[in-house]
Biopython code that builds the backbone (N, CA, C, O; Angstrom):
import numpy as np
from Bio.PDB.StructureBuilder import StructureBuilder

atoms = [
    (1, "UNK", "N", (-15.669, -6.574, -25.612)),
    (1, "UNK", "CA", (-14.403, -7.220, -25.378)),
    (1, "UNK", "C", (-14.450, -7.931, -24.030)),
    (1, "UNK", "O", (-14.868, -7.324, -23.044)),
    (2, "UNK", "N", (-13.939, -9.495, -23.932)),
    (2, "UNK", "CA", (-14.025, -10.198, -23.150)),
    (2, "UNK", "C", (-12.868, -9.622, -21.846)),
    (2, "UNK", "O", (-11.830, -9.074, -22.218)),
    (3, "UNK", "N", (-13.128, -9.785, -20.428)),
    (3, "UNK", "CA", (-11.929, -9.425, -19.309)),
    (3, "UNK", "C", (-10.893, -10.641, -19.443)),
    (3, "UNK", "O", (-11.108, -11.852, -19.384)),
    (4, "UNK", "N", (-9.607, -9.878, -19.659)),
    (4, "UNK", "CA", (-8.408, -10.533, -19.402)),
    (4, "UNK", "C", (-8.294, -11.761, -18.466)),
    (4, "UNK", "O", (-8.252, -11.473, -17.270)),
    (5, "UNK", "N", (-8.229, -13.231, -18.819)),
    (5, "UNK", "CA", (-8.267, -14.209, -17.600)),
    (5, "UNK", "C", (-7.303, -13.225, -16.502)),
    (5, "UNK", "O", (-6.632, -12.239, -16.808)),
    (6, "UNK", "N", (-7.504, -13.938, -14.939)),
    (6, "UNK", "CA", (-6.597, -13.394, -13.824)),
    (6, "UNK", "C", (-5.340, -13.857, -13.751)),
    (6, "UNK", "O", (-4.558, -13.509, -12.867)),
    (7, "UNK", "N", (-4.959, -14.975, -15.018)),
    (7, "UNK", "CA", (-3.697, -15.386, -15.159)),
    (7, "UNK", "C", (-2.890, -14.493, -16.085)),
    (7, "UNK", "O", (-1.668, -14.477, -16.235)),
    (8, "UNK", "N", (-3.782, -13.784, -16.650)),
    (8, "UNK", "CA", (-2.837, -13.309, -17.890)),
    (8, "UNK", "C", (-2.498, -11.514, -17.057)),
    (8, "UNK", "O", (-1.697, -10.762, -17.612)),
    (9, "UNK", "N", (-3.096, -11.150, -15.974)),
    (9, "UNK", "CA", (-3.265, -9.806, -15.509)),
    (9, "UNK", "C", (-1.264, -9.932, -15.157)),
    (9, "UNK", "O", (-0.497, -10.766, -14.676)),
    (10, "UNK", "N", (-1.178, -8.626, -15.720)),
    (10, "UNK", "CA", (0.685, -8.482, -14.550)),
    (10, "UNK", "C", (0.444, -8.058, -13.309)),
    (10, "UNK", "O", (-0.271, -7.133, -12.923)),
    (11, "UNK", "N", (1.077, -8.787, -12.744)),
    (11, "UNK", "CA", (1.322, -7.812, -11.214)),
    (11, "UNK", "C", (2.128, -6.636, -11.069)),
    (11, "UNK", "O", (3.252, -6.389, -11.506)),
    (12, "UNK", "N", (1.451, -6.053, -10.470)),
    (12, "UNK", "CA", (1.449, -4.307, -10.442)),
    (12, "UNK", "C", (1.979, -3.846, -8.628)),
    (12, "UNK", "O", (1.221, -4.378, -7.818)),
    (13, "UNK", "N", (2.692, -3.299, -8.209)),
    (13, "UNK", "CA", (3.386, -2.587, -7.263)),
    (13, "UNK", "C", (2.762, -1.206, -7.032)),
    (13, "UNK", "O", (2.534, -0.395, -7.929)),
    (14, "UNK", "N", (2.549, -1.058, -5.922)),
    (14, "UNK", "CA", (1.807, 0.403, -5.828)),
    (14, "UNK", "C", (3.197, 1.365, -4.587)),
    (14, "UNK", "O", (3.065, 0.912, -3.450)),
    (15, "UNK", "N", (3.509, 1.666, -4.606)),
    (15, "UNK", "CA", (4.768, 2.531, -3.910)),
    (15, "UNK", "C", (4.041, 3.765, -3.307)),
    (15, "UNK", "O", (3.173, 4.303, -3.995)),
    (16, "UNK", "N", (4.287, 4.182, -2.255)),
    (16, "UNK", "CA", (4.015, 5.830, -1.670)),
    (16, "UNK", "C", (4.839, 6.060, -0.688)),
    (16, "UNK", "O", (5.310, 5.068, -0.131)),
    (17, "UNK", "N", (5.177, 7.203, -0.284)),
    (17, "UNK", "CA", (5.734, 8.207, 0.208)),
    (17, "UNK", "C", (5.163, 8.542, 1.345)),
    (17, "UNK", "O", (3.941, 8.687, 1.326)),
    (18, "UNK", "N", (5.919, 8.753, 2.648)),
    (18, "UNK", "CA", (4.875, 9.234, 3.440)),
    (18, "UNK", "C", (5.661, 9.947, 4.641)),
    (18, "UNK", "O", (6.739, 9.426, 4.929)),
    (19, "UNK", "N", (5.277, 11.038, 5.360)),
    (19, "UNK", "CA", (5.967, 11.202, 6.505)),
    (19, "UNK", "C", (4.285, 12.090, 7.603)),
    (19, "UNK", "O", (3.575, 12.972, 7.121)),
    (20, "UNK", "N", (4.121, 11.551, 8.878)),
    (20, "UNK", "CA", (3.280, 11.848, 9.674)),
    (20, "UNK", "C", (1.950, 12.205, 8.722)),
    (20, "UNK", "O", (1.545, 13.368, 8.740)),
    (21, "UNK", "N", (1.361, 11.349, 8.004)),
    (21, "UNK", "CA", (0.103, 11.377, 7.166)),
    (21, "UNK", "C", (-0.723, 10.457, 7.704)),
    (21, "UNK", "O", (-1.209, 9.814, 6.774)),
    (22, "UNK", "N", (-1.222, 9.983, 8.999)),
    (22, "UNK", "CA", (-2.030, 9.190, 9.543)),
    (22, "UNK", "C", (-3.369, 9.268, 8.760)),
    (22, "UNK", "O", (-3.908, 8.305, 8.215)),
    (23, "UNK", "N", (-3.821, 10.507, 8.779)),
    (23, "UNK", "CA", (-5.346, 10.112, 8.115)),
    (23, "UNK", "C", (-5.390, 10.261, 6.390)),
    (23, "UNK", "O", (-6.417, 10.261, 5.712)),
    (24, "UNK", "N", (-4.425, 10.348, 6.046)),
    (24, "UNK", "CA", (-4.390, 10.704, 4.274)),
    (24, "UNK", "C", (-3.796, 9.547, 3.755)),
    (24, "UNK", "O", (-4.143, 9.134, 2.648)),
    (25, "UNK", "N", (-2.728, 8.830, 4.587)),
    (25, "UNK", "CA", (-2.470, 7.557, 4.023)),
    (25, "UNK", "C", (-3.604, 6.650, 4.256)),
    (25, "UNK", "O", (-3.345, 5.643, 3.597)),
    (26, "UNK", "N", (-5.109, 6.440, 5.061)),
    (26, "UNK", "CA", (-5.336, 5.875, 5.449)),
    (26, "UNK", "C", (-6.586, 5.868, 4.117)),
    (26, "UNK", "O", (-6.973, 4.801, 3.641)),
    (27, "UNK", "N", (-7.020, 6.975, 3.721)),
    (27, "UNK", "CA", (-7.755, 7.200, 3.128)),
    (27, "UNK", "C", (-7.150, 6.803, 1.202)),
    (27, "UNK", "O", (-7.730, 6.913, 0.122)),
    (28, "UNK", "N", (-6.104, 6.451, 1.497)),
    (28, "UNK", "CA", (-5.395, 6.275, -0.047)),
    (28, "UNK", "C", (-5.210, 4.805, 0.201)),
    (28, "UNK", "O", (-5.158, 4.144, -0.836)),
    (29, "UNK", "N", (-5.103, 4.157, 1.281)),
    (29, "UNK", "CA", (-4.679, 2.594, 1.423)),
    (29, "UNK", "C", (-6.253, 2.105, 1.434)),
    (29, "UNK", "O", (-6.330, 0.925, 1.091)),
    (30, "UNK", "N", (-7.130, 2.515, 1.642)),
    (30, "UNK", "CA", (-8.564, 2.150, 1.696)),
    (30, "UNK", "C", (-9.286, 1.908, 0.399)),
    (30, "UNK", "O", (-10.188, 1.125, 0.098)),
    (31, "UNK", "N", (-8.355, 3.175, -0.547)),
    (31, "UNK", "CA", (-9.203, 3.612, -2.215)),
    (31, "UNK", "C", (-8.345, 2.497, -2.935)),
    (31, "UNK", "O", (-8.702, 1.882, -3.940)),
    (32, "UNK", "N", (-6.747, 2.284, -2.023)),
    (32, "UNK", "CA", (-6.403, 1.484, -3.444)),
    (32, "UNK", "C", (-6.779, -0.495, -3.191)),
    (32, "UNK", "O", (-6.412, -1.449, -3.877)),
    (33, "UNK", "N", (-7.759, -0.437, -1.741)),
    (33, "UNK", "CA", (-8.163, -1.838, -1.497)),
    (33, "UNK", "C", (-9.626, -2.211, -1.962)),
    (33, "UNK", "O", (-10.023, -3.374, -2.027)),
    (34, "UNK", "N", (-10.319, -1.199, -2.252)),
    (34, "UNK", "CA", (-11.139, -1.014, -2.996)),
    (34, "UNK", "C", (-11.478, -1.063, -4.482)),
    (34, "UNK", "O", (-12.511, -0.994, -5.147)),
    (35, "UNK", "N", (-10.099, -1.219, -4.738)),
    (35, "UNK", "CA", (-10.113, -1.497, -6.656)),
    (35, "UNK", "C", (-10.470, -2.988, -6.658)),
    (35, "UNK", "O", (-10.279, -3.870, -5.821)),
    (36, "UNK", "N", (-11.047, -2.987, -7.861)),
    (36, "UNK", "CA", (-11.441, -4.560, -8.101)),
    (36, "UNK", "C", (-9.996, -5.589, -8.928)),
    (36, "UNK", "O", (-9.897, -6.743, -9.344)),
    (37, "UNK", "N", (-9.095, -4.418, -8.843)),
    (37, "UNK", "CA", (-8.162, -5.437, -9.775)),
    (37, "UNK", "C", (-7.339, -6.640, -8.562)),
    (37, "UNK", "O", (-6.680, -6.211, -7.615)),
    (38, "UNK", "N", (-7.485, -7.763, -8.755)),
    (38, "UNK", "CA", (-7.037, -9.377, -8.232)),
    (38, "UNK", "C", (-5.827, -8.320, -7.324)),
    (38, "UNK", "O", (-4.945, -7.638, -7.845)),
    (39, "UNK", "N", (-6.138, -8.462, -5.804)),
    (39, "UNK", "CA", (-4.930, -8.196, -4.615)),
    (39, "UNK", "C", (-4.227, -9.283, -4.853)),
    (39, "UNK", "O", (-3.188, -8.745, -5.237)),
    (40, "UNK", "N", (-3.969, -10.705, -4.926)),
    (40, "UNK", "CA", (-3.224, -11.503, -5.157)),
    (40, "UNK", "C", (-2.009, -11.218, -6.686)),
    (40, "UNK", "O", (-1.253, -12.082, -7.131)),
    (41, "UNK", "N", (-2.153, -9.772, -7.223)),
    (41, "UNK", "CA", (-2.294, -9.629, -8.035)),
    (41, "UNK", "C", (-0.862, -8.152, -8.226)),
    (41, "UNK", "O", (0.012, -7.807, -9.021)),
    (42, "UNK", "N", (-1.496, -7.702, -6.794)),
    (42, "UNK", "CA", (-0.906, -6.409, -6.092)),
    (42, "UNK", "C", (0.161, -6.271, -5.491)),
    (42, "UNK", "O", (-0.195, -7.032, -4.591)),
    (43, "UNK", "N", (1.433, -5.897, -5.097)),
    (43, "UNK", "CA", (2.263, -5.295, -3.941)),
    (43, "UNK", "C", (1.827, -4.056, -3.501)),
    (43, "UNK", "O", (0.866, -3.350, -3.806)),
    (44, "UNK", "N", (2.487, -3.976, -2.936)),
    (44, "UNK", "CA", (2.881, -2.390, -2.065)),
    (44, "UNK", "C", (3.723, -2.183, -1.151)),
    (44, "UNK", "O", (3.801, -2.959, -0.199)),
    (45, "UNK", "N", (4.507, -1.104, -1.266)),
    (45, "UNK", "CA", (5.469, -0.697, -0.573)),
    (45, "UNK", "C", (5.414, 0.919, -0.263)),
    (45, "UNK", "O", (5.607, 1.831, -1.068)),
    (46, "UNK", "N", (5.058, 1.019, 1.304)),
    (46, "UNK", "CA", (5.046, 1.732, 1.814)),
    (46, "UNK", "C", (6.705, 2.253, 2.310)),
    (46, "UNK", "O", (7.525, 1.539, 2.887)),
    (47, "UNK", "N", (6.909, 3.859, 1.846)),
    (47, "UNK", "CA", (8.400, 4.224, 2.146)),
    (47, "UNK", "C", (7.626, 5.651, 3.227)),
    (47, "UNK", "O", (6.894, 6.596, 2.934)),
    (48, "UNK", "N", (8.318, 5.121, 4.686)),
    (48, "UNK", "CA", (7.692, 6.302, 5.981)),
    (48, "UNK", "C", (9.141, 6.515, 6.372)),
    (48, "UNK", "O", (10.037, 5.711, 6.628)),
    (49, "UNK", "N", (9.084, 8.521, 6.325)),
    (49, "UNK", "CA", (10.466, 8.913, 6.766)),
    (49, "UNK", "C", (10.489, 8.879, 8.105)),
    (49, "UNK", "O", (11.550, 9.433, 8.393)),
    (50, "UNK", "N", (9.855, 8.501, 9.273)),
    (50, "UNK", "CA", (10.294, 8.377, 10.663)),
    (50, "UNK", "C", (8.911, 9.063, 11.096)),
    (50, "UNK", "O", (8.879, 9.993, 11.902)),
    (51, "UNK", "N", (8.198, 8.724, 10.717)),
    (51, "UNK", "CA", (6.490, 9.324, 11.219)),
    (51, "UNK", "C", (6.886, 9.450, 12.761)),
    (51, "UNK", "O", (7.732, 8.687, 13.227)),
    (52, "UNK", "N", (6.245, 10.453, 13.572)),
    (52, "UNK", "CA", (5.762, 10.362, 14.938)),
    (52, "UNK", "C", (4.603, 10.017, 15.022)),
    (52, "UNK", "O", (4.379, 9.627, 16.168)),
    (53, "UNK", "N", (3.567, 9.950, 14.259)),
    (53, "UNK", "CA", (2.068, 9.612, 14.900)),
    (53, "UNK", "C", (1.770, 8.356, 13.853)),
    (53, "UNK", "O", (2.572, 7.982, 12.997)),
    (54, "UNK", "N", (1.022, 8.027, 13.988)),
    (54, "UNK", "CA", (0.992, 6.201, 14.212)),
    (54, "UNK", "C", (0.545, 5.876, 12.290)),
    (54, "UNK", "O", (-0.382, 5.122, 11.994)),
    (55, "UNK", "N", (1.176, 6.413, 11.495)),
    (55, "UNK", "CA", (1.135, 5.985, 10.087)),
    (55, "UNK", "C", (1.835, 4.666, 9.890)),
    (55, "UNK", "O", (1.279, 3.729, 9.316)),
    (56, "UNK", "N", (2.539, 4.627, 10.165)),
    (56, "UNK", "CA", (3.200, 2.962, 10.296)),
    (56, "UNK", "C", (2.008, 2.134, 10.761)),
    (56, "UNK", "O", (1.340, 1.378, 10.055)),
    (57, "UNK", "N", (1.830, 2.412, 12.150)),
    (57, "UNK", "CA", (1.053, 1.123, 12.343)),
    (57, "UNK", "C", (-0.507, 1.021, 11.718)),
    (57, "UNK", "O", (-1.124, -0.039, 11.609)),
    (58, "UNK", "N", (-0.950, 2.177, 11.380)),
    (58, "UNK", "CA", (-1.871, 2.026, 10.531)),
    (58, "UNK", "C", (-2.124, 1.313, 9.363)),
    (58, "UNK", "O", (-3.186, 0.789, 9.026)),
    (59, "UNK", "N", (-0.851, 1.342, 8.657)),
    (59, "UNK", "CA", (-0.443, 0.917, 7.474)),
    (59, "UNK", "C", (-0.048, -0.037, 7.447)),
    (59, "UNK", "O", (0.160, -0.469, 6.313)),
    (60, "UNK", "N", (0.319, -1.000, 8.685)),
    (60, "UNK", "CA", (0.302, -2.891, 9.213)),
    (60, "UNK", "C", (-1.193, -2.845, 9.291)),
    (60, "UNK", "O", (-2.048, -3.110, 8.446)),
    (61, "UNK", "N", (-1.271, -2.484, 10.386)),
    (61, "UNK", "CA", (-3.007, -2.794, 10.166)),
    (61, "UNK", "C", (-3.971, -3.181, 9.356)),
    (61, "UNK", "O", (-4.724, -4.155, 9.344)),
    (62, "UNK", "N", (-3.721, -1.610, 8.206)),
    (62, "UNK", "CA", (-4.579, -2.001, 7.138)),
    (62, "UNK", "C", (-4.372, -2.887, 6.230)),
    (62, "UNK", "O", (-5.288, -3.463, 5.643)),
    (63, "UNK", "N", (-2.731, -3.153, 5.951)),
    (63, "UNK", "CA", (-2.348, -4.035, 5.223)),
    (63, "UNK", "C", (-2.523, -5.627, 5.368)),
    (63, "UNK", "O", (-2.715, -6.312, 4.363)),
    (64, "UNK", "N", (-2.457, -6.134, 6.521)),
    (64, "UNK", "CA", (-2.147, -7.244, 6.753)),
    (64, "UNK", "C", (-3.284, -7.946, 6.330)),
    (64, "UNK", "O", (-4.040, -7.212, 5.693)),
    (65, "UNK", "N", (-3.723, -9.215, 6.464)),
    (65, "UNK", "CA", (-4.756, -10.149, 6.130)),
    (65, "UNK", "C", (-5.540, -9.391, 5.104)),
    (65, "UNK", "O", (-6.755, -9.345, 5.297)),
    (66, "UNK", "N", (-5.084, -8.823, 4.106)),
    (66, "UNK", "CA", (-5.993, -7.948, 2.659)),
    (66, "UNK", "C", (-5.775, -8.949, 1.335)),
    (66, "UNK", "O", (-6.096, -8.573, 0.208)),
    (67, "UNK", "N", (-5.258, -10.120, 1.568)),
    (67, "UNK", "CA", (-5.111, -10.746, 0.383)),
    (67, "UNK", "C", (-4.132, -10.167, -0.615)),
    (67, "UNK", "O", (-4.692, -10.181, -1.711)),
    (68, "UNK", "N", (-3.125, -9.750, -0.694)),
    (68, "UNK", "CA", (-1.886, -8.867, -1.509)),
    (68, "UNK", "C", (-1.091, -9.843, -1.305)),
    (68, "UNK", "O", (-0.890, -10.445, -0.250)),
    (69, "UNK", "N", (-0.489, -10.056, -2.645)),
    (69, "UNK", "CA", (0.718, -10.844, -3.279)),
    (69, "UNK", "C", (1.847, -10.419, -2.005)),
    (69, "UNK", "O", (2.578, -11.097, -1.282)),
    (70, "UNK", "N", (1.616, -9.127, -2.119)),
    (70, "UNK", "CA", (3.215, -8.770, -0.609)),
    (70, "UNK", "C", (2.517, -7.281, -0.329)),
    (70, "UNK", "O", (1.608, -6.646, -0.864)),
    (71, "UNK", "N", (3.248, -7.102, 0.574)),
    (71, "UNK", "CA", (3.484, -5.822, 1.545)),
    (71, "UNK", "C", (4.634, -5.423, 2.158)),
    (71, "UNK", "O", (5.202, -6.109, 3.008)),
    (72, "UNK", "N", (4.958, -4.515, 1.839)),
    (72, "UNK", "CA", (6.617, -4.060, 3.251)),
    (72, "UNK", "C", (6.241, -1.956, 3.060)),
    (72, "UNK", "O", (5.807, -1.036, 2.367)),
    (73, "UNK", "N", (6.778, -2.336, 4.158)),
    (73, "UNK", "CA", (6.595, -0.965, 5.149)),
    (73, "UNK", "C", (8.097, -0.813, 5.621)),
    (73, "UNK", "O", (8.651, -1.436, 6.526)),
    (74, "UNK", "N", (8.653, 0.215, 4.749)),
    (74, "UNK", "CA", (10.233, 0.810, 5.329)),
    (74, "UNK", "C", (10.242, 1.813, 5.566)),
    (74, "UNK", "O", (9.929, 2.757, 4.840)),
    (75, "UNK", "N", (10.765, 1.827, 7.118)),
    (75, "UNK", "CA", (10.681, 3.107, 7.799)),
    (75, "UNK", "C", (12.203, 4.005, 7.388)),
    (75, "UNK", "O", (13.236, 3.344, 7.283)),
    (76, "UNK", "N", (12.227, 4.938, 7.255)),
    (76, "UNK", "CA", (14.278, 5.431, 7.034)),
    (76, "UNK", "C", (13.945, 6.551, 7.414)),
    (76, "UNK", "O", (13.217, 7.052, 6.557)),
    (77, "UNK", "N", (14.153, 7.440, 8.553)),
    (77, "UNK", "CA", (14.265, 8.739, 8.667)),
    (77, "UNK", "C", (15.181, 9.517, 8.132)),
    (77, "UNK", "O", (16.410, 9.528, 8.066)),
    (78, "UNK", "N", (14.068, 10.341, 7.667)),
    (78, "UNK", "CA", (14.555, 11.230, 6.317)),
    (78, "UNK", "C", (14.186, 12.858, 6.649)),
    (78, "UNK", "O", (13.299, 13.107, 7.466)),
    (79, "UNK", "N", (14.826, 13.800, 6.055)),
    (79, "UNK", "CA", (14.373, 14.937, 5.915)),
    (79, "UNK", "C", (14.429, 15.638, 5.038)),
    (79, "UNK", "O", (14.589, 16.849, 5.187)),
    (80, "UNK", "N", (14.318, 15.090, 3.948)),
    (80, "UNK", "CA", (13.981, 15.307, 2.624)),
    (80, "UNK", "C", (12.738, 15.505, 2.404)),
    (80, "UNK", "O", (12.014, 14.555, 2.703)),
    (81, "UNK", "N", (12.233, 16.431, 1.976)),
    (81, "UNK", "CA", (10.646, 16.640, 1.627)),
    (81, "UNK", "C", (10.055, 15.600, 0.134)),
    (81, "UNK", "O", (8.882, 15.662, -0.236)),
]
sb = StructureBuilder()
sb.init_structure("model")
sb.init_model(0)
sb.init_chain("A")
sb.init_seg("    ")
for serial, (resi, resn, name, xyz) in enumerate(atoms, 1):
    if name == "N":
        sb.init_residue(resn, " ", resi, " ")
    sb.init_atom(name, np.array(xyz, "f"), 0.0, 1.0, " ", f" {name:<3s}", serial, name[0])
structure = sb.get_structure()
C-alpha cells in the first residue's frame, strides 16, 4: 500500500499536562519531534500549572524553529493533580 500524499494527512494536535517536569517533558517533546509524521502537519499545546523550575522555558526552546503548524504554551496555576 502506497503512503498517503502529505496533502491528504489531517492535522493532528498533541496536548500534555505538566507541572515542574523539566526533564520528563523534555524527553516526551524530543520523542514526539522525532516522529516522521509532516510537523507542518502537527500542533501542540503545552498546559503548565505554574512550574517553578524551568519546564516552560524548555518547552519554548524546544519548540520554537521545529517546523510545527503551531505551538502555545499556557501557563494557569493550578493545584489540581
Amino acid at each position: 500500500m502506497d503512503a498517503p500524499a502529505k496533502n491528504v494527512l489531517p492535522r493532528v494536535t498533541i496536548c500534555t499536562v505538566t507541572l515542574n517536569r523539566e526533564k520528563v517533558i523534555k524527553e516526551a517533546l524530543r520523542s514526539m519531534l522525532s516522529q516522521t509524521y509532516p510537523k507542518d502537519k502537527v500542533s501542540v499545546i503545552i498546559v503548565d500549572g505554574g512550574s517553578s523550575d524551568s519546564t516552560v522555558e524548555t518547552c519554548r526552546s524546544m519548540l520554537q524553529g521545529t517546523g510545527l503548524a503551531s505551538y502555545e504554551i499556557i501557563v494557569q496555576k493550578s493545584t489540581i493533580p
